[in-house]
C-alpha positions, 0 to 999 in steps of 0.5 A: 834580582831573584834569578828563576830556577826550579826551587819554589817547591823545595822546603827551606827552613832558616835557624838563628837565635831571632836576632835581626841580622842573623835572621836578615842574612839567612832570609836573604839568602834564601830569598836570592835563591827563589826559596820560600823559608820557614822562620826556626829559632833556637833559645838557649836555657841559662846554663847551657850557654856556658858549655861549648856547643859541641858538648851539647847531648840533645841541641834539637831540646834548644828550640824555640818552643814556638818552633820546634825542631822536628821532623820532616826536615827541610831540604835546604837548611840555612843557618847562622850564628854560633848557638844555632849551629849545632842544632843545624849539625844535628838536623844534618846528622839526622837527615843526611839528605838535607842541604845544611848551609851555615853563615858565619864561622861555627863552633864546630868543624865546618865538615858538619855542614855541606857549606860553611859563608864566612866573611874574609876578616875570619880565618877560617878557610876548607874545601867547603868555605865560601868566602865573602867581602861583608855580610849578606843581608835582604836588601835588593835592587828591587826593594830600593826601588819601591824604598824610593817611591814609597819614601819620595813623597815623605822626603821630597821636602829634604832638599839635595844633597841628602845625607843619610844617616844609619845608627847603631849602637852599643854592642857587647864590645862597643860603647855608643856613648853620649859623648859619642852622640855628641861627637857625631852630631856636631860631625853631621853638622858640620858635614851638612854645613859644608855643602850648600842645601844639604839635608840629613835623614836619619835613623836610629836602631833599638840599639841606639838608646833613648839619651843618645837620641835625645843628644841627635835630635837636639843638636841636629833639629832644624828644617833640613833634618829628618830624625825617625821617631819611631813612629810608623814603618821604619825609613831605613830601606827609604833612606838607603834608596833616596840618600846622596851619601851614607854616613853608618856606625862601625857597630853593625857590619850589615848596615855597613855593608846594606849600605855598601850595596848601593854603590853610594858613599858610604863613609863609616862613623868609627865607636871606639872598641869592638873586635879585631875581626870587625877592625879588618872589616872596616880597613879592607873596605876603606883599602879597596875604595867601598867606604871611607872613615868619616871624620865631619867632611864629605867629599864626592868618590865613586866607590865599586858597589858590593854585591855578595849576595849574588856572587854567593848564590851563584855558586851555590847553584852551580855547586848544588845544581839549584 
């Protein structure tokens, strides 16, 4: 829920490079804190990506041109991601008045911004770094509870127990193979067999690639499975809302930890490979009772539910009087 506070006449802008879980963080972020955002973008020319940021002489040239980076400049700047950090350091620069928080760990020192949230897989620690157990995302009580009477209808022929199933895909250091479809299809079934009437919801990403879809949809067509073809609003939300468990790909720890925030469990389809900061990710969670490791079995626990967002937006307010 979005606490009430004097903010809605502030000016916020949220930098990323516009991918969807950089952006997702930000807005939520902004959003939790009763902020209205304007969408800014960084796009970085070719060469310039191979030059550490902190060597760039202009990161303001790097906008989006739908989007440039020009005064006024925002009260509230919330950024995240590498390659939009330095444009936020230089807006701070330029405009010392203006509240400059990053998500995730930047490529420059962290006293460049008056915040620094980074999750505690990175080691990154200072006076001015809020740590967090996952990532923060845009999910909320709320929108689970208009995901759950918007979605019933649709899904009310899905008999319980459902399970739902989040799927990523491959990333630069993960391959979701179609060997690994194949793995966690047959893993769905034999999870959905072991439980008398279970269902299975499922959603890909763009990510996922049209073969591995193939691969699901084949191997898990039946009655009892409901496969999003793409077509019309995505269930995502939906699903999270109206699922019994959630089984998610390791790729992506903001579905993981969207997923997390139900308080449902959460069980983690492991992909080969990926870094070791995501590695820590996934063994702290299993370790403090959030998610398990799914291996084609579901067995009922009753996980704590993890709610960064408000703990993060907390102290933000305290600490900057918002």
């Amino acid at each position: 829920m979005v606490d009430k506070n004097p903010n809605a006449a502030k000016t916020c802008w949220v930098l990323t490079e516009g991918h969807a879980g950089m952006e997702g963080q930000c807005i939520g972020l902004a959003e939790k804190l009763g902020l209205t955002p304007l969408i800014k973008r960084v796009k970085i020319r070719p060469l310039w990506k191979y030059l550490p940021a902190r060597f760039w002489p202009n990161p303001l040239s790097m906008a989006a041109p739908e989007t440039p980076l020009t005064a006024p400049w925002p009260d509230i700047l919330i950024s995240c991601g590498r390659r939009s950090a330095a444009a936020a350091a230089q807006i701070k620069r330029l405009n010392p008045q203006t509240l400059a928080i990053h998500i995730q760990v930047p490529p420059l020192p962290a006293k460049s911004y008056d915040t620094v949230i980074v999750p505690e897989h990175d080691a990154l620690r200072g006076p001015n770094v809020l740590v967090m157990r996952g990532s923060l995302h845009k999910l909320t009580e709320e929108k689970l509870l208009t995901a759950k009477k918007q979605f019933a209808p649709a899904f009310a022929q899905y008999s319980s127990p459902r399970i739902g199933v989040l799927v990523g895909g491959s990333t630069k250091r993960q391959k979701f193979s179609a060997k690994l479809a194949q793995d966690l299809a047959q893993k769905l079934k034999t999870a959905g067999a072991s439980i008398q009437g279970a269902s299975i919801l499922l959603t890909p990403s763009r990510r996922t690639g049209e073969e591995n879809i193939k691969i699901l949809s084949g191997a898990l067509a039946g009655p009892r499975t409901f496969i999003w073809d793409g077509t019309g609003e995505n269930p995502y939300f939906g699903i999270l809302a109206l699922a019994d468990y959630l089984i998610v790909t390791s790729d992506s720890a903001n579905m993981i930890s969207e997923a997390c925030f139900t308080g449902k469990p959460v069980l983690i389809f492991d992909l080969p490979g990926g870094s070791k900061r995501l590695r820590r990710f996934h063994e702290k969670l299993v370790e403090d009772g959030y998610a398990r490791m799914f291996n084609g079995t579901l067995e009922p626990f009753n996980p704590p539910r993890l709610d960064e967002m408000t703990e993060i937006a907390k102290n933000l307010r305290r600490k900057y009087n918002l």
